[in-house]
Each structure stands twice: as C-alpha cells, then as structure tokens.
ChimeraX commands (.cxc) that place a marker at each C-alpha (Angstrom):
marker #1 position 7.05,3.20,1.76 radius 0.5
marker #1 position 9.27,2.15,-1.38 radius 0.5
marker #1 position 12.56,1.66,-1.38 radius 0.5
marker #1 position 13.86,4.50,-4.39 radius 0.5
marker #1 position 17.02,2.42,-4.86 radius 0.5
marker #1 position 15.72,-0.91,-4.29 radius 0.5
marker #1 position 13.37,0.12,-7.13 radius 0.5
marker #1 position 15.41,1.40,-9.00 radius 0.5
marker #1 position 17.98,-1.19,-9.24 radius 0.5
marker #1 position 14.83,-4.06,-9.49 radius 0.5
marker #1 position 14.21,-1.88,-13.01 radius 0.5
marker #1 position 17.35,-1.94,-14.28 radius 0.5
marker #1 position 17.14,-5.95,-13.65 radius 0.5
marker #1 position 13.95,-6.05,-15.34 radius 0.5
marker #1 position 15.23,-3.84,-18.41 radius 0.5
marker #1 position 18.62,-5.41,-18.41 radius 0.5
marker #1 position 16.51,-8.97,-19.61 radius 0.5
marker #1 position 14.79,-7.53,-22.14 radius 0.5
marker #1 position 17.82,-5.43,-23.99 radius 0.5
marker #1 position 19.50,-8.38,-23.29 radius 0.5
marker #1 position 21.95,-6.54,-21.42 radius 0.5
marker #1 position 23.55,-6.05,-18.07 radius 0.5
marker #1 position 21.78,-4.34,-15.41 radius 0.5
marker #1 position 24.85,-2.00,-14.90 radius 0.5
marker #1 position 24.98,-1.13,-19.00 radius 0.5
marker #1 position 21.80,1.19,-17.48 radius 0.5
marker #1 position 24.27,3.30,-15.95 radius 0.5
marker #1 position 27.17,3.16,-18.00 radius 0.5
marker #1 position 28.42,5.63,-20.35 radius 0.5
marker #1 position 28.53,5.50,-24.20 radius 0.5
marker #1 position 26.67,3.05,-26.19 radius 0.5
marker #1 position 25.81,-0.98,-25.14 radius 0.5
marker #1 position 24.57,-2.69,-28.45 radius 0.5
marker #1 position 22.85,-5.62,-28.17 radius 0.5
marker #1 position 20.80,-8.54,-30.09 radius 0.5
marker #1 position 17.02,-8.33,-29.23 radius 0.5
marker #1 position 16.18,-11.68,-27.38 radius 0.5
marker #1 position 12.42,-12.05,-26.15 radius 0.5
marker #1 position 13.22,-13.00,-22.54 radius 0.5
marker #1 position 10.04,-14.62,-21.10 radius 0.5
marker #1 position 9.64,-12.64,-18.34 radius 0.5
marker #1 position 9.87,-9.42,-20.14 radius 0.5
marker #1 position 6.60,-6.65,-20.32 radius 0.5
marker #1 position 4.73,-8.36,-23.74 radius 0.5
marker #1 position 4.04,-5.32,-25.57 radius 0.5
marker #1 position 4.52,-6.84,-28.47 radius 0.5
marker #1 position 5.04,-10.66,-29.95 radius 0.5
marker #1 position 8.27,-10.12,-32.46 radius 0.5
marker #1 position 11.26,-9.02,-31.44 radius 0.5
marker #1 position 12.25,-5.65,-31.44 radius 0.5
marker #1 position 13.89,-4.47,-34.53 radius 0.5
marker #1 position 15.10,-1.17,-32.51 radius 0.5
marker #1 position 14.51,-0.43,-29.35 radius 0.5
marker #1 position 16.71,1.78,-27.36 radius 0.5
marker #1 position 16.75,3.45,-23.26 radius 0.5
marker #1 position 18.61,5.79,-21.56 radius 0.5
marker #1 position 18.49,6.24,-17.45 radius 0.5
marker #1 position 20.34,10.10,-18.49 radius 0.5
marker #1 position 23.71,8.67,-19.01 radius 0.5
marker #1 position 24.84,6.34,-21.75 radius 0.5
marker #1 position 22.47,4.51,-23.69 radius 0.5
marker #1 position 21.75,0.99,-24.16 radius 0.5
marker #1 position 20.34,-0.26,-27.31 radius 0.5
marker #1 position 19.16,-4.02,-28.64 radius 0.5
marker #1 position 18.76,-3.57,-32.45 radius 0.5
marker #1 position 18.33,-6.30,-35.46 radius 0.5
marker #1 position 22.01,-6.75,-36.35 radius 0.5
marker #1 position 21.31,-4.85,-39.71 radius 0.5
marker #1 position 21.96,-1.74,-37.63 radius 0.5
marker #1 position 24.52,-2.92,-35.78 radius 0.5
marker #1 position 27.42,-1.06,-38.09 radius 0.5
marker #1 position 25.42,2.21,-38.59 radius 0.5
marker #1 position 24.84,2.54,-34.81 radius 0.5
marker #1 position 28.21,2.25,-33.93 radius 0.5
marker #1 position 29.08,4.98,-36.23 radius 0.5
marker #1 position 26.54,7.41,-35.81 radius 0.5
marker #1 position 27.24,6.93,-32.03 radius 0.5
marker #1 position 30.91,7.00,-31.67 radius 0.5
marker #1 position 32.21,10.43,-29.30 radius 0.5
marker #1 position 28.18,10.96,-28.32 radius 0.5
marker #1 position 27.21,10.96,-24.96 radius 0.5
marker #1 position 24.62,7.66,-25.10 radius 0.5
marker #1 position 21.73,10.15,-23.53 radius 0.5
marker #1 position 21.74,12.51,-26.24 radius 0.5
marker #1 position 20.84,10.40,-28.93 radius 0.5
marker #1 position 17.36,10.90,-27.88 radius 0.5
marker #1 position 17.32,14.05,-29.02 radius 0.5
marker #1 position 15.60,15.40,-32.06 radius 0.5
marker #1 position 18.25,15.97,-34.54 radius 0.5
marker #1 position 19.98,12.45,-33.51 radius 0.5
marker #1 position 16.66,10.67,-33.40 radius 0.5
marker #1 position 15.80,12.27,-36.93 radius 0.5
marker #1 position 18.99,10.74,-38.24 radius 0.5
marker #1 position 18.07,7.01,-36.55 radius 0.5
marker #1 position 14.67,7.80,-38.62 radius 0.5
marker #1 position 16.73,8.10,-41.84 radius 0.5
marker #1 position 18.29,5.11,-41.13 radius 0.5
marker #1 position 15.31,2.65,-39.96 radius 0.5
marker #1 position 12.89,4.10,-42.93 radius 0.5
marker #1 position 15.95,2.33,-45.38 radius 0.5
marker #1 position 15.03,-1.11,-43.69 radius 0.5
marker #1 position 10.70,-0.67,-43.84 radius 0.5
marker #1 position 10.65,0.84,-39.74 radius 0.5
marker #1 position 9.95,4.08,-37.86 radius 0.5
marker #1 position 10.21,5.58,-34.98 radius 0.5
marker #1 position 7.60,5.08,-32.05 radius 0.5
marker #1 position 7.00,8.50,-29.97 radius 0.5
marker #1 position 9.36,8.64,-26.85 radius 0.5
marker #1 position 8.05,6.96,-23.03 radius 0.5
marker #1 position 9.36,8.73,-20.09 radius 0.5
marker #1 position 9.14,7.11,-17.88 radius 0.5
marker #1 position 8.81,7.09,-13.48 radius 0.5
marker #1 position 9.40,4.78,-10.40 radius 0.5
marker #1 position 8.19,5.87,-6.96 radius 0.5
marker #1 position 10.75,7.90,-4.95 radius 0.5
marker #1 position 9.81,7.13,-1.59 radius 0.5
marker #1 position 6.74,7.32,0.44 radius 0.5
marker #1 position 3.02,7.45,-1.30 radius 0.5
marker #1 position 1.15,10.96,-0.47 radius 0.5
marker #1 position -2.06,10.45,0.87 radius 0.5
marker #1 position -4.66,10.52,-1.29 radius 0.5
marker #1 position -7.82,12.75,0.07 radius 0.5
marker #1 position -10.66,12.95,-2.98 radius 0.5
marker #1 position -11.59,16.02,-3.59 radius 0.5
marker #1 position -15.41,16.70,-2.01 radius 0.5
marker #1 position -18.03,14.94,-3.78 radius 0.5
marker #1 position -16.54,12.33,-5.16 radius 0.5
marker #1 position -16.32,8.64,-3.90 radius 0.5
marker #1 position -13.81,5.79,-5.15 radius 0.5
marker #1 position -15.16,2.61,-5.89 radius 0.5
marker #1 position -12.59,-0.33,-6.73 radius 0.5
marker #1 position -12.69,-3.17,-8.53 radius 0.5
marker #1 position -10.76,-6.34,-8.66 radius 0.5
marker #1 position -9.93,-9.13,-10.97 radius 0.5
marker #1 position -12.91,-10.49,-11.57 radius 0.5
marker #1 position -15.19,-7.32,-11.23 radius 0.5
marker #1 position -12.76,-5.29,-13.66 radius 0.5
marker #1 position -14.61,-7.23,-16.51 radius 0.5
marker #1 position -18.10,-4.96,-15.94 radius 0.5
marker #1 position -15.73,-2.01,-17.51 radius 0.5
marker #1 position -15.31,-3.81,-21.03 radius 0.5
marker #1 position -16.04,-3.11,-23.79 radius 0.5
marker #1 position -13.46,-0.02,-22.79 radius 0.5
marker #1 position -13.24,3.09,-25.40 radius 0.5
marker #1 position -13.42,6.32,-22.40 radius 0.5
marker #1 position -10.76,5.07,-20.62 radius 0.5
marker #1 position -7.74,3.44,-22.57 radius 0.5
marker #1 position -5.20,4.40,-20.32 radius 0.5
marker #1 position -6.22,2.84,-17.46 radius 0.5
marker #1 position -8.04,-0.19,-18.23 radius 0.5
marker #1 position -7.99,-2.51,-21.83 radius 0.5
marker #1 position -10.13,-2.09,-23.82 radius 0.5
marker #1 position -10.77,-6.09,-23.71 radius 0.5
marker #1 position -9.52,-8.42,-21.79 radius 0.5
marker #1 position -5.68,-8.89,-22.52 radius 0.5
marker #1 position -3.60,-12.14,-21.16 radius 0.5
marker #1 position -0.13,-9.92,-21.86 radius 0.5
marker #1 position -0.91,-7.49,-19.64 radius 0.5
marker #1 position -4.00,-8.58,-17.80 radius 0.5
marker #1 position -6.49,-5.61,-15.92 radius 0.5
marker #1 position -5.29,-6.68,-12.31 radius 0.5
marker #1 position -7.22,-3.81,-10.26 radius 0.5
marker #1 position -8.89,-0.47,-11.06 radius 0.5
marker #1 position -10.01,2.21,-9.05 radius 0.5
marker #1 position -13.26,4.76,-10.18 radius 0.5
marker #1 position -13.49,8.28,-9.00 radius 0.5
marker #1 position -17.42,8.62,-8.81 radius 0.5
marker #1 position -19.22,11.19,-8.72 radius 0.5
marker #1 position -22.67,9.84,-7.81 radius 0.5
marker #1 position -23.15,7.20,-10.25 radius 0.5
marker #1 position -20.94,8.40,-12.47 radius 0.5
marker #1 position -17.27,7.13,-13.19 radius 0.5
marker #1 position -15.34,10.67,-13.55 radius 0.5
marker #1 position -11.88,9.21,-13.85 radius 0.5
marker #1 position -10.56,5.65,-13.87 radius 0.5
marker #1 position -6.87,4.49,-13.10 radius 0.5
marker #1 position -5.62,1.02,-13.11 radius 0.5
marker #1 position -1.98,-0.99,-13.27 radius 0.5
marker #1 position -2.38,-3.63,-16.23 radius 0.5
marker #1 position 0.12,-6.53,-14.58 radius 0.5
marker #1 position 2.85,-5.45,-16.95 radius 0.5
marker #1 position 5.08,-8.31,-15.28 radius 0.5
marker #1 position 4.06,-10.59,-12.44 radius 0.5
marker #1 position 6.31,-7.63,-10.34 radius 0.5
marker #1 position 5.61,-4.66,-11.95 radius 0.5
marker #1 position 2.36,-3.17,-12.68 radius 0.5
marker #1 position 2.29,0.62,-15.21 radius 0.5
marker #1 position -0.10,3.33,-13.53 radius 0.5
marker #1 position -2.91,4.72,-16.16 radius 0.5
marker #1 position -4.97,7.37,-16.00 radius 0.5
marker #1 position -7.98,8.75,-17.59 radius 0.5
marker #1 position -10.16,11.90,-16.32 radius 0.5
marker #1 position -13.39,12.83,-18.73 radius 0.5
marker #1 position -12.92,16.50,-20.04 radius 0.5
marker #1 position -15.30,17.59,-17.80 radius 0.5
marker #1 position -13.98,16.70,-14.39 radius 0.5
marker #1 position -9.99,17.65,-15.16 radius 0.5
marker #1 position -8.52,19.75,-13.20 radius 0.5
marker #1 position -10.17,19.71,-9.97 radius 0.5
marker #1 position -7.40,16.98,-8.83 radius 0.5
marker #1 position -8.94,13.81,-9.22 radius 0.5
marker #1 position -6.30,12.27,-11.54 radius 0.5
marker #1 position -3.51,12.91,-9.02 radius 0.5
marker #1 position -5.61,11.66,-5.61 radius 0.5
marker #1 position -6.89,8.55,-7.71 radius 0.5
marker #1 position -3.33,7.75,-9.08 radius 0.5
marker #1 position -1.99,7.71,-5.09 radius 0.5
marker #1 position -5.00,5.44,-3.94 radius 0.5
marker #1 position -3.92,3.08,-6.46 radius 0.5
marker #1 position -0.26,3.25,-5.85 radius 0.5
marker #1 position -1.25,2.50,-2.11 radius 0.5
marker #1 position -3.29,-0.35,-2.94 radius 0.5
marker #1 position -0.39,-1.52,-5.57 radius 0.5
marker #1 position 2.18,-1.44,-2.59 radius 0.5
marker #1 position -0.53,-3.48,-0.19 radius 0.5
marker #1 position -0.06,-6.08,-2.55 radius 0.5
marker #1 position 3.25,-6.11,-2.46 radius 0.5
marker #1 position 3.82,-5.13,-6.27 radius 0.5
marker #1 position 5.64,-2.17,-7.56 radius 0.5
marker #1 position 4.09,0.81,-9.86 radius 0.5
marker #1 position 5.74,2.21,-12.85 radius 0.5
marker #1 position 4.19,4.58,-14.69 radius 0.5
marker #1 position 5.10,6.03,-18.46 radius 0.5
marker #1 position 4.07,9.53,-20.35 radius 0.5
marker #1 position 4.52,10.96,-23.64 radius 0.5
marker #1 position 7.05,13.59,-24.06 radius 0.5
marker #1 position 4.89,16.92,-24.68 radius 0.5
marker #1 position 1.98,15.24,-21.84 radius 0.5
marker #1 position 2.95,17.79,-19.10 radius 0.5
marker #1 position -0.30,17.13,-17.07 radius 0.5
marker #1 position 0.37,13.50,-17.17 radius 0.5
marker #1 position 4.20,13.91,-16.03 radius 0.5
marker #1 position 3.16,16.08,-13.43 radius 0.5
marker #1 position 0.56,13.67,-12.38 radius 0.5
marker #1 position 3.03,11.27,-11.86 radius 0.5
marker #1 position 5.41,13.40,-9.76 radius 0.5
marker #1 position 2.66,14.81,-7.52 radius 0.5
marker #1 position 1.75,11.13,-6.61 radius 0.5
marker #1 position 5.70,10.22,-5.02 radius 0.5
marker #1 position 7.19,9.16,-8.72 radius 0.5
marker #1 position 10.53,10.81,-10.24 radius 0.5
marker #1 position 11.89,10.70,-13.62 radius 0.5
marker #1 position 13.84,7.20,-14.25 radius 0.5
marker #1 position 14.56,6.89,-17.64 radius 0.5
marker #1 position 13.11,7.09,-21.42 radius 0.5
marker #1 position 12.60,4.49,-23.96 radius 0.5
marker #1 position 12.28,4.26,-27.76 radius 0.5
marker #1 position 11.25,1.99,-29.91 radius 0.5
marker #1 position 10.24,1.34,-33.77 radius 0.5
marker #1 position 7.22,0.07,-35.69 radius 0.5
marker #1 position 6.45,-0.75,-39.25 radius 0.5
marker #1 position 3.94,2.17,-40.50 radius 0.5
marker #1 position 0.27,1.95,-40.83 radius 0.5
marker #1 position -0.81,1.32,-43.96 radius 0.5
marker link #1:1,2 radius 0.2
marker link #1:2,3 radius 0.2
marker link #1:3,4 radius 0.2
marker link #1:4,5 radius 0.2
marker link #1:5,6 radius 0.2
marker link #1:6,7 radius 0.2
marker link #1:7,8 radius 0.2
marker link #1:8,9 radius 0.2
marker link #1:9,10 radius 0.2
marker link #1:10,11 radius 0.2
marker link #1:11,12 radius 0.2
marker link #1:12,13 radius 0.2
marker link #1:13,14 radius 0.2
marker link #1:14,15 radius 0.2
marker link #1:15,16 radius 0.2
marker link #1:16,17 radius 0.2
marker link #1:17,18 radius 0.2
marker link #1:18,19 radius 0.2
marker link #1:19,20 radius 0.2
marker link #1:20,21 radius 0.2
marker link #1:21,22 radius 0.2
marker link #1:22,23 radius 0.2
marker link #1:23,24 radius 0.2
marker link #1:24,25 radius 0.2
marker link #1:25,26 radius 0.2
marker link #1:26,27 radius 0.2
marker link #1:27,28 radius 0.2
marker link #1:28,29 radius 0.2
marker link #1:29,30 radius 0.2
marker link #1:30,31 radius 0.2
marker link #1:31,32 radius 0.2
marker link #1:32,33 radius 0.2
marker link #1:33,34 radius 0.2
marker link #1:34,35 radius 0.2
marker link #1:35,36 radius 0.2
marker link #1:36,37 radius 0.2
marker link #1:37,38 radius 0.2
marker link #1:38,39 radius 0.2
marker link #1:39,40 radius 0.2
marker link #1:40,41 radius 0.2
marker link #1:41,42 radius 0.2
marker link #1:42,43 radius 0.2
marker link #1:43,44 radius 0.2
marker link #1:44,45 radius 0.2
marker link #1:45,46 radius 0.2
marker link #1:46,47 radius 0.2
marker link #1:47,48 radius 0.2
marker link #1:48,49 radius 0.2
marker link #1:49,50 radius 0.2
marker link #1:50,51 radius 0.2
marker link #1:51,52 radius 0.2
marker link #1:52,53 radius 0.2
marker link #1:53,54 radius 0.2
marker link #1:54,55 radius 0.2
marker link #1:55,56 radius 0.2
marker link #1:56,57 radius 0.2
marker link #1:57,58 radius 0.2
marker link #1:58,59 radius 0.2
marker link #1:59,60 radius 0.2
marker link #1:60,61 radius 0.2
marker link #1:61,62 radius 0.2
marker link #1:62,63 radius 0.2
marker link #1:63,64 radius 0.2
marker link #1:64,65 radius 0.2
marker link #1:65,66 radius 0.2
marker link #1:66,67 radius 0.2
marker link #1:67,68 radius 0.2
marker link #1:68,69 radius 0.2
marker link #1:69,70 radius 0.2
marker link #1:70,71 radius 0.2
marker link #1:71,72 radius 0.2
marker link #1:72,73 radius 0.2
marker link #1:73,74 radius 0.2
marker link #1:74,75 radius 0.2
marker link #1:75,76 radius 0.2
marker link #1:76,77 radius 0.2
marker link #1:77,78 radius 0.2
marker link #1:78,79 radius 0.2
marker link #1:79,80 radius 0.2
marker link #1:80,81 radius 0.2
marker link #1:81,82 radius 0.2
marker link #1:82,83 radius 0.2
marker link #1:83,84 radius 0.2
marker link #1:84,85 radius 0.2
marker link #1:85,86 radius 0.2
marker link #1:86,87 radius 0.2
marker link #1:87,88 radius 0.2
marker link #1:88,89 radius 0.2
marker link #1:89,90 radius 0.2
marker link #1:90,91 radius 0.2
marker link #1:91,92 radius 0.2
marker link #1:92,93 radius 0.2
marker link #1:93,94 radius 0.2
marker link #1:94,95 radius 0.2
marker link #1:95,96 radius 0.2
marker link #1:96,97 radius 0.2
marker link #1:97,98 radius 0.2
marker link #1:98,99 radius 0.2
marker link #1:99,100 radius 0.2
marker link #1:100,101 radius 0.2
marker link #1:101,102 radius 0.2
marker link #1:102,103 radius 0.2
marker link #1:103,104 radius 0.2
marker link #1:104,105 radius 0.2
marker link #1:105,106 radius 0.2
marker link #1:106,107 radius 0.2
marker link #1:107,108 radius 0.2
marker link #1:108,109 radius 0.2
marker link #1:109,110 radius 0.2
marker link #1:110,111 radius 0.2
marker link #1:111,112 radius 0.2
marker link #1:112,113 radius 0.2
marker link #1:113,114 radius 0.2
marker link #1:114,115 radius 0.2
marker link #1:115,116 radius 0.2
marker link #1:116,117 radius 0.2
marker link #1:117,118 radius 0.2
marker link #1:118,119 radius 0.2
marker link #1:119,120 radius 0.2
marker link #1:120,121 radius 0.2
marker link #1:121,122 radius 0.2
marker link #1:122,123 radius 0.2
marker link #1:123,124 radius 0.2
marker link #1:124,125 radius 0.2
marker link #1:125,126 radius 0.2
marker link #1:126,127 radius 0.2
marker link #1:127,128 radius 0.2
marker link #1:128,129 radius 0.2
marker link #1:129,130 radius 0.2
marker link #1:130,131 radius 0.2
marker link #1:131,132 radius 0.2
marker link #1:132,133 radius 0.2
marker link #1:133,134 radius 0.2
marker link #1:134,135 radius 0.2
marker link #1:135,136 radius 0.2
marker link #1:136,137 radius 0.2
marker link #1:137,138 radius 0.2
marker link #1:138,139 radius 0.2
marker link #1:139,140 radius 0.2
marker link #1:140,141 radius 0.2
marker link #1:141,142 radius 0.2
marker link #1:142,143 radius 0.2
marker link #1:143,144 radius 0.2
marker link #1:144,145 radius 0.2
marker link #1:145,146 radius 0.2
marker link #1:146,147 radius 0.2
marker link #1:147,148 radius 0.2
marker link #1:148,149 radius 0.2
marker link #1:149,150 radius 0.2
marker link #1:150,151 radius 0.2
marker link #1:151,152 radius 0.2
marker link #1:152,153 radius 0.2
marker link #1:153,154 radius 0.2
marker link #1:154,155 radius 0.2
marker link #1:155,156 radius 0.2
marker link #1:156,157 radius 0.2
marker link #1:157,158 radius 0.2
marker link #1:158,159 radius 0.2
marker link #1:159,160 radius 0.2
marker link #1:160,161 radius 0.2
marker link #1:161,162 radius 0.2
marker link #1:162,163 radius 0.2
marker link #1:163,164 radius 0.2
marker link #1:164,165 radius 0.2
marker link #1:165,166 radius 0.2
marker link #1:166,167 radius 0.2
marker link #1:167,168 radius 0.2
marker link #1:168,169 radius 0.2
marker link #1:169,170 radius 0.2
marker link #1:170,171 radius 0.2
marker link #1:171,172 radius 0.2
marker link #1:172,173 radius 0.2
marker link #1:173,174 radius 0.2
marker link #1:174,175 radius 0.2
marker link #1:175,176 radius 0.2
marker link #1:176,177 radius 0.2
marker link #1:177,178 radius 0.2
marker link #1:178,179 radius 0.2
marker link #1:179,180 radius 0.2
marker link #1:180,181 radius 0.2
marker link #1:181,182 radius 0.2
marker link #1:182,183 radius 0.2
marker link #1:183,184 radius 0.2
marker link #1:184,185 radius 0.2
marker link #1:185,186 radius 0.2
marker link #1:186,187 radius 0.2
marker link #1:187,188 radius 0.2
marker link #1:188,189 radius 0.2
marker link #1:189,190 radius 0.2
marker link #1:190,191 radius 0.2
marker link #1:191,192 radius 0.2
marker link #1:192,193 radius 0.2
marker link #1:193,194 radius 0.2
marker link #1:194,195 radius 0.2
marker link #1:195,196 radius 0.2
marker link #1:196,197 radius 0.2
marker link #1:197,198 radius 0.2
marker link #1:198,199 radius 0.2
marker link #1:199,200 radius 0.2
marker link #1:200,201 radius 0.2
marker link #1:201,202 radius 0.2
marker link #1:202,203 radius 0.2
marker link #1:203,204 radius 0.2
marker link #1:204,205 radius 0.2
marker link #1:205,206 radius 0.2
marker link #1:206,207 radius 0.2
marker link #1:207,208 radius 0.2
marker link #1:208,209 radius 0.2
marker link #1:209,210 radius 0.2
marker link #1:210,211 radius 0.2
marker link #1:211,212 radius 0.2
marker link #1:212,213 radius 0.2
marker link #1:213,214 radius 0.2
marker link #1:214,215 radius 0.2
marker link #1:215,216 radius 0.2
marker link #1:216,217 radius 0.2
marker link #1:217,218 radius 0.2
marker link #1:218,219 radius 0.2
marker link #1:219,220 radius 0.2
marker link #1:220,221 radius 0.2
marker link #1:221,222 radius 0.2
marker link #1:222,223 radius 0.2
marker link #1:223,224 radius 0.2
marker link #1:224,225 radius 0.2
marker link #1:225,226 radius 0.2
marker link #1:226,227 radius 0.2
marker link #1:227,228 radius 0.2
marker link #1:228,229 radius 0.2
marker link #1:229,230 radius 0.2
marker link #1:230,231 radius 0.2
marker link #1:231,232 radius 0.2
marker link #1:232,233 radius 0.2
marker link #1:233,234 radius 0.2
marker link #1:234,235 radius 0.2
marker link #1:235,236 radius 0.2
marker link #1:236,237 radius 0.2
marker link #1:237,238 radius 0.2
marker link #1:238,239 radius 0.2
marker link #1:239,240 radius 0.2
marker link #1:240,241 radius 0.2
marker link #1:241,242 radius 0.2
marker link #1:242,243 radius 0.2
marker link #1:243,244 radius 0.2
marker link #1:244,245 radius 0.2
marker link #1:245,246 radius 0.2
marker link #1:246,247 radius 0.2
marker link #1:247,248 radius 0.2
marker link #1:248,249 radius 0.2
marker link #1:249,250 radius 0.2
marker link #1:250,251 radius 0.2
marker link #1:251,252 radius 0.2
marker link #1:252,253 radius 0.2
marker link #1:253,254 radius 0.2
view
C-alpha cells in the first residue's frame, strides 16, 4: 500500500528541485517566482532550461520563469489566488505575454499520485498479460501504436524500465509502461487499440503495473491532458487522485 502523504510530500521534494523552489512554496498561497535551474536529478523532458514553466497543487502557484518575465508576472499576478492563473482567460493573457519573447504555451498536465492501496487488477476474460523487462522491452521498438506507454526508441532520459501487454491471443490489445522518469519516480502510460476500448483493459492493465511498480519499490505518477476524461478516469479507477497541474512553454513549430 502507498503512503498518500508520504507521496505526496516525496513530490513536492521532487518538484521543489526543479522550480528551484521550496517544497512548502507547493502549498503556499499567492505566487513563488523563481529562476529555472536544471537540477540533475530532475524528470529530463527537455535539455534547456525552462523559459516558463509554472504548477499549482490547487492553492498558490509556483512558477520558475527566464527573468524577462519576472516584472510582468508579478503584476499580472498581484491579488490572484496562485491556482487560478491556470485558467483560460489568465493563461490567454500569459500567451500574450510569452508570444512577445518567441514562446507559447504547452497544453496543461494534470496530474495524479496513488492515494492509498492498489485495486486488484482481474483482466477481463480472454485476455492474458504478458510483461516485459529491461532488456525484453527492446522487441517493442520501433514504437508508433503505443506512444504513451512505451518510446518510441530507446531513450536514456527516461529509459522503458518495464511494460506490461494485455493479449489477446497473440495479439497486444493494450500496452502500459512507467518510462523511469527519475531513478524514484516512474509516469504510468497507457495505450488501448480502438478496437479493444472500453471493455476495461486500460484500467486492469494500469493496476498490474502499479503493483509491479510498488514491488520494486518505486513510486507511479501518472499525467493526462485536460479534456482526456477516459484517461483521468483511468487513473482514478486504478487508486490515483488529483495532485496538481503543470504548464509549461515551447517555441512553435515551424
């Protein structure tokens, strides 16, 4: 069984290093501003530094931004509750404001920690799990069916650690693996193909894994998009809750 507030507070620690912040800023109200710092123990989603990156836990927000922003930030956040700057009309306005300096917006991560015990998974009937490790993970690249749960090559950032395959007969319906986001903390992907969704497979897979992730003495996370309902509820049908929601900014395609 996890421990929801050892969890928790093991998150804020991890996010707390990379916003450069304090763990308790996570909980705070109002606005913490930081300086990004790439910390080396942070998830490596990227190799630069963030130019704006910002996370709420539903109270204040903290924020690590390139200094540039520093002065507009503090302005457009003064007498705002931190949580609601992730809102659309407030996030439209941080749009404004990053376009000026060559950025945008990335789409909004909710993300989940596990609240407590894993449910037991029980496949539905007629389908089999088969796991890989490792080593073995490499016979699912080149990857294009499933790029939430396994890379699509093989990635020292976040390296495939363990997958599990719901089969049914030779067939892989639905994959769901934790790339090793940290050495600690591994983020829960899943993919069903169109034609086995909704028969339950995504949620029973997702809790096998979690169960093997705890084994191992590791601890899940696992992020969805705003609008992906049947992810989120995924996630809270296999023991996760709602922990907090990140943001972040890119330079546009060209």
């Amino acid at each position: 069984m996890f421990d929801k507030r050892k969890c928790f507070a093991d998150m804020l620690a991890q996010l707390a290093l990379e916003y450069n912040a304090q763990p308790a800023d996570f909980t705070a109200e109002g606005l913490t501003l930081t300086e990004p710092r790439l910390h080396p123990k942070r998830r490596v989603y990227t190799h630069e530094a963030p130019f704006f990156q910002m996370a709420t836990t539903g109270r204040g927000a903290v924020m690590t931004a390139d200094p540039v922003l520093h002065d507009f930030m503090r302005r457009f956040a003064d007498g705002k509750s931190g949580h609601w700057l992730f809102e659309r009309p407030n996030l439209a306005v941080i749009e404004a404001e990053l376009n000026r300096h060559g950025f945008t917006l990335t789409q909004t991560f909710h993300m989940f920690l596990p609240g407590g015990a894993v449910p037991k998974a029980v496949m539905p009937k007629g389908f089999t799990v088969r796991w890989f490790d490792a080593e073995s993970v490499s016979a699912l690249y080149p990857n294009a069916r499933f790029p939430n749960a396994v890379g699509a090559s093989p990635n020292p950032d976040r390296p495939d650690v363990i997958a599990a395959a719901a089969c049914d007969g030779d067939e892989i319906a639905a994959l769901a693996g934790p790339p090793a986001d940290t050495a600690d903390f591994w983020q829960v992907g899943i993919d069903v193909l169109p034609e086995y969704r909704g028969r339950g497979v995504g949620k029973m897979l997702v809790r096998a894994l979690c169960a093997a992730i705890e084994a191992r003495g590791k601890m899940p996370f696992y992020g969805a998009s705003l609008s992906n309902l049947h992810s989120q509820n995924i996630a809270l049908e296999s023991g996760f809750y709602p922990a907090w929601v990140e943001v972040s900014s890119r330079k546009p395609a060209d």
